[in-house]
Backbone as CSV, one residue per row, in Angstrom:
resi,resn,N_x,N_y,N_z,CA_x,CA_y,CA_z,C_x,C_y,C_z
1,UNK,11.156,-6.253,64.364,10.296,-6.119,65.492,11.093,-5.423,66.592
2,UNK,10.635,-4.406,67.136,11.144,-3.729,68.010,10.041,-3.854,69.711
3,UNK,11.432,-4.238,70.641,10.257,-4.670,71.627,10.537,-3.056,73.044
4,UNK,9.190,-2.612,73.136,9.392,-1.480,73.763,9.212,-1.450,75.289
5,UNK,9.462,-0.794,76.326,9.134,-0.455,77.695,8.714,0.648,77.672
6,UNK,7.405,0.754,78.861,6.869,2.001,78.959,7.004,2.351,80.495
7,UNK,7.595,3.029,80.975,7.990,3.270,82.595,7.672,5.460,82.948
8,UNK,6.948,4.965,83.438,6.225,6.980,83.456,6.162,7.459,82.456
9,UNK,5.168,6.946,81.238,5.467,7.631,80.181,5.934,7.786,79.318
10,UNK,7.243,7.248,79.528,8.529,7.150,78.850,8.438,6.050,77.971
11,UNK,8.256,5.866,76.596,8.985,4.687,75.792,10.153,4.600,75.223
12,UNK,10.716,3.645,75.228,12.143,3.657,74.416,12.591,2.222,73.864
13,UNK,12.888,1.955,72.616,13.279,0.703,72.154,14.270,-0.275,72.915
14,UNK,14.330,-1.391,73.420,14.764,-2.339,74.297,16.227,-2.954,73.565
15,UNK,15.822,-3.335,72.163,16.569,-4.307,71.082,16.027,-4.653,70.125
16,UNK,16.763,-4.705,69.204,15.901,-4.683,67.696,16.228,-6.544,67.079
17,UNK,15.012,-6.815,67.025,15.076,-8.217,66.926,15.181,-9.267,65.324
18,UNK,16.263,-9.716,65.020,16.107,-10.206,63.812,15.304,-11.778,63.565
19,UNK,14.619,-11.580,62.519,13.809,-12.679,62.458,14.082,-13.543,60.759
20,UNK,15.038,-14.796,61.028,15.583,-15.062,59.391,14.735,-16.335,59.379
21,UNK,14.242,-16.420,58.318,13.189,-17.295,57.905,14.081,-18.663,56.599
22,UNK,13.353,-19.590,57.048,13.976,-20.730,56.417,13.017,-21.467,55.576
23,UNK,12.989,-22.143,54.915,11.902,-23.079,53.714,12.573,-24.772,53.792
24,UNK,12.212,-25.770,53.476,12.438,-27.047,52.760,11.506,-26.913,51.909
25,UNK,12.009,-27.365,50.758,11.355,-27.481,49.737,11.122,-29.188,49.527
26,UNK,10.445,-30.341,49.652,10.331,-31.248,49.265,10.051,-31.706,47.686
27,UNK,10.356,-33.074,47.489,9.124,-33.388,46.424,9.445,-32.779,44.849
28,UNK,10.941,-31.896,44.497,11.021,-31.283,43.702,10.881,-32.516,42.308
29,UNK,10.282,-32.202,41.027,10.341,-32.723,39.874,11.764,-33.208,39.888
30,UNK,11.772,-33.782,39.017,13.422,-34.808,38.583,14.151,-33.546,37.521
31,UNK,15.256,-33.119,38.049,16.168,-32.518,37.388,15.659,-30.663,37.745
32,UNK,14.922,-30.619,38.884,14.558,-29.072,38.900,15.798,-28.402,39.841
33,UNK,16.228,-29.380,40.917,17.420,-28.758,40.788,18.772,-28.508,40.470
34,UNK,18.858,-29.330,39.744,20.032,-28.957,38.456,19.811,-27.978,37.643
35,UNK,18.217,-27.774,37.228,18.539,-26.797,36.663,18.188,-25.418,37.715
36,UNK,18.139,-25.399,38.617,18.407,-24.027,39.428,20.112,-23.508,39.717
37,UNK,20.709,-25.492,40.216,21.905,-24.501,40.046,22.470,-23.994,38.569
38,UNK,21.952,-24.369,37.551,22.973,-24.127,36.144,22.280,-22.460,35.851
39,UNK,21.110,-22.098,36.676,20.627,-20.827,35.785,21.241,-20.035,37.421
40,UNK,21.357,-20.565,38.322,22.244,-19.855,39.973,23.850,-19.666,38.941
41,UNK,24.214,-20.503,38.057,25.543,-20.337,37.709,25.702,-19.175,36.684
42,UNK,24.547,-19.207,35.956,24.868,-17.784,34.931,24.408,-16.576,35.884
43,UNK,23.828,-16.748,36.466,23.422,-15.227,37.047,24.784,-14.706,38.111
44,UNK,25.595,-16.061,38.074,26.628,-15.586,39.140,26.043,-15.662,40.937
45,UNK,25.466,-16.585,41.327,24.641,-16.285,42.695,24.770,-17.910,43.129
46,UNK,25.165,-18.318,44.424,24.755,-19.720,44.904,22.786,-19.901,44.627
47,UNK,23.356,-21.252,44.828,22.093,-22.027,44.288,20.901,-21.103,45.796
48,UNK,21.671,-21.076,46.810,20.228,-20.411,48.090,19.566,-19.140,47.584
49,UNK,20.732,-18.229,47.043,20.719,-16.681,46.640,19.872,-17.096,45.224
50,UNK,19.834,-17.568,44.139,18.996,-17.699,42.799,18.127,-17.846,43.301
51,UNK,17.537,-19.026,44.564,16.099,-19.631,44.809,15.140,-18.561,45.372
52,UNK,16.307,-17.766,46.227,15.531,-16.331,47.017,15.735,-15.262,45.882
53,UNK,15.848,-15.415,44.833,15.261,-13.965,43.971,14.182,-14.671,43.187
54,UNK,14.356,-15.800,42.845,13.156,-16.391,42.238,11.657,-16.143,42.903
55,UNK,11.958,-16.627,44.220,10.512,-16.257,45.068,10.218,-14.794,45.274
56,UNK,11.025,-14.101,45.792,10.898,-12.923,46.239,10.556,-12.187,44.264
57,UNK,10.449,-12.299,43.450,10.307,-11.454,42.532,8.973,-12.437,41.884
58,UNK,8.812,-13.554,42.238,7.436,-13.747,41.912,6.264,-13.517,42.527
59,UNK,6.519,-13.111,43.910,5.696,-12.308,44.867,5.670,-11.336,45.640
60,UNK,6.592,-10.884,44.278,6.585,-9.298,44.772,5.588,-8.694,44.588
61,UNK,4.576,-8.671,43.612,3.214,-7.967,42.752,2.071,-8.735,43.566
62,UNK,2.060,-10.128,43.831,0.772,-10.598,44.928,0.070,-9.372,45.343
63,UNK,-1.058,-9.966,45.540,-2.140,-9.127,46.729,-1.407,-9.349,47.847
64,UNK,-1.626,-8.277,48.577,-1.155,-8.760,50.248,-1.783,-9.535,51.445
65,UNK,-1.068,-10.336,52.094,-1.865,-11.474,52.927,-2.601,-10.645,53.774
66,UNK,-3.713,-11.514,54.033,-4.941,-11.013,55.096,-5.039,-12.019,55.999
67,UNK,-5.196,-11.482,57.384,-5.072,-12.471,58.420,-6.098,-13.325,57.705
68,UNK,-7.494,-13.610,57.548,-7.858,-14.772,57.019,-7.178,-15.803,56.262
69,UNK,-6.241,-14.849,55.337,-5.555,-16.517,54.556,-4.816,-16.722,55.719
70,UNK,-3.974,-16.067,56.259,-2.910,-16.504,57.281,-3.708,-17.387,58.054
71,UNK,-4.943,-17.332,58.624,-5.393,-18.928,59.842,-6.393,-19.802,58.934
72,UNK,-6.687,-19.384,57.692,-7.187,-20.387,57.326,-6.416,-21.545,56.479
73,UNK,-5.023,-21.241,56.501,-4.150,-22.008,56.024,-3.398,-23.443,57.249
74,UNK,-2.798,-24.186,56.924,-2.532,-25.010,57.406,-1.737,-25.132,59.104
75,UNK,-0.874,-24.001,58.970,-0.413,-23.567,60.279,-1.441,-22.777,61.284
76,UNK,-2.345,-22.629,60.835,-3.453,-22.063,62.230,-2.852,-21.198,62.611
77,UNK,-3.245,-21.131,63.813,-2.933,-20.256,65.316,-1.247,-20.198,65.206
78,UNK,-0.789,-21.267,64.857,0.520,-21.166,65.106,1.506,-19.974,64.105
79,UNK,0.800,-19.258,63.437,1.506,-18.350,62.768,1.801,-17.450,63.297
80,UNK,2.814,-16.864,63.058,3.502,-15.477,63.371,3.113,-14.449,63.142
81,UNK,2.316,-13.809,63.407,1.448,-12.752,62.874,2.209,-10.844,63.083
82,UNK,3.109,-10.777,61.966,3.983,-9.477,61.777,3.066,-8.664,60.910
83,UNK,2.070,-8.016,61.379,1.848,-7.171,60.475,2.768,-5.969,59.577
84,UNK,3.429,-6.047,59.988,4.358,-4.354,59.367,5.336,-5.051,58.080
85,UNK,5.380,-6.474,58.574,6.361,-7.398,57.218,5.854,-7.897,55.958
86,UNK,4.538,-7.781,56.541,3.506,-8.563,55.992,3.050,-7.431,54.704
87,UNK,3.729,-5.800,54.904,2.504,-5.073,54.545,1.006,-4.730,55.075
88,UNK,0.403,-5.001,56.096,-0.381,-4.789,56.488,-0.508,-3.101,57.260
89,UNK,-1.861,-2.741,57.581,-2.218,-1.526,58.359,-3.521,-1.569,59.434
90,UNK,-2.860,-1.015,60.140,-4.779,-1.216,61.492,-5.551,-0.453,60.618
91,UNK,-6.555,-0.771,61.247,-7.965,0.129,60.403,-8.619,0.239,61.765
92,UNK,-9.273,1.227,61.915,-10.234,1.793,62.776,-11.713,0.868,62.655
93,UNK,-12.278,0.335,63.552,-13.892,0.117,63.056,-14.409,0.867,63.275
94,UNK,-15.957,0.752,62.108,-16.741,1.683,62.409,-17.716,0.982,63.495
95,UNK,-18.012,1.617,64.211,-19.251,1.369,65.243,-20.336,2.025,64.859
């Protein structure tokens, strides 16, 4: 996310803002993570680095989120709404 100023015209980028995202996972089955770290151990990767290719390559192919799932899901309003991370694009309406 880049946050901009506009002063006569002029725009120019302010600071480029990093945004690192975190998970808990609760509730896991008995023995699921043992076996994440033993398959984190053959791939050569800590147990955080295996869990983030696991997700990230099972939703990599997804459809892409649409603000509807985003507020009709449990966090509401309170979501972060990045379109450009998200994959998303404006669309023009028609009138």
């Amino acid at each position: 996310m880049i946050a901009l100023v506009a002063l006569t015209g002029i725009v120019r980028p302010l600071a480029e803002v990093t945004v690192v995202e975190q998970i808990l996972i609760r509730g896991l089955p008995a023995g699921t993570k043992e076996a994440l770290r033993a398959r984190a151990e053959r791939h050569h990767r800590s147990v955080e680095s295996e869990a983030h290719e696991i997700l990230v390559d099972a939703l990599e192919h997804d459809e892409p989120v649409t603000i509807v799932d985003l507020l009709s899901g449990d966090g509401g309003s309170d979501v972060g709404f990045e379109p450009r991370r998200l994959g998303l694009t404006a669309r023009t309406a028609e009138l």
